[in-house]
C-alpha positions, 0 to 999 in steps of 0.5 A: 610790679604792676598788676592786670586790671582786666579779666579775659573772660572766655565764653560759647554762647552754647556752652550751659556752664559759660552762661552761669559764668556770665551771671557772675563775672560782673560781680566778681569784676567789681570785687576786685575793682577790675573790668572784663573784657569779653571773649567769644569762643566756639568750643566746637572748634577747640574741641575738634582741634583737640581731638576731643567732642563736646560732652553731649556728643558723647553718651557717657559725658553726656549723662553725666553732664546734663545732671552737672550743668543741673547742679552747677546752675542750682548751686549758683542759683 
C-alpha cells in the first residue's frame, strides 16, 4: 500500500478561515513527515456554481460568521 506524501491544501486568500488554516498547515505537514502542496481557489466561484453566496452576502450567515471566524481565530491563537 503506498501512502500519499503531499496534502492538497485548498485556500481563497479572502476566505478569514483559509488563513488560519494557512498559519497551521506547515506544521501540521511536518508532523506527519508530508509536504503541501498549495492550491488557490476562488470560493466565489464555487459559491455561484453552487447556488450558494459567500456567508457575509447573506445577513443571517453573516452575523453568525463574523462571531465565528472571531472565535476560530482565538481559539487557534
Amino acid at each position: 500500500m503506498t501512502t500519499k506524501q503531499t496534502i492538497d491544501f485548498y485556500f481563497d486568500l479572502t476566505s478569514p478561515y483559509s488563513y488560519v488554516a494557512a498559519e497551521q498547515i506547515e506544521e501540521i505537514a511536518a508532523a506527519g513527515k508530508r509536504s503541501v502542496n498549495y492550491k488557490p481557489t476562488l470560493l466565489g466561484f464555487v459559491f455561484k456554481s453552487t447556488g450558494n453566496t459567500a456567508p457575509m452576502m447573506n445577513p443571517a450567515k453573516g452575523k453568525y460568521s463574523a462571531k465565528d471566524f472571531a472565535r476560530t481565530a482565538r481559539f487557534h491563537g
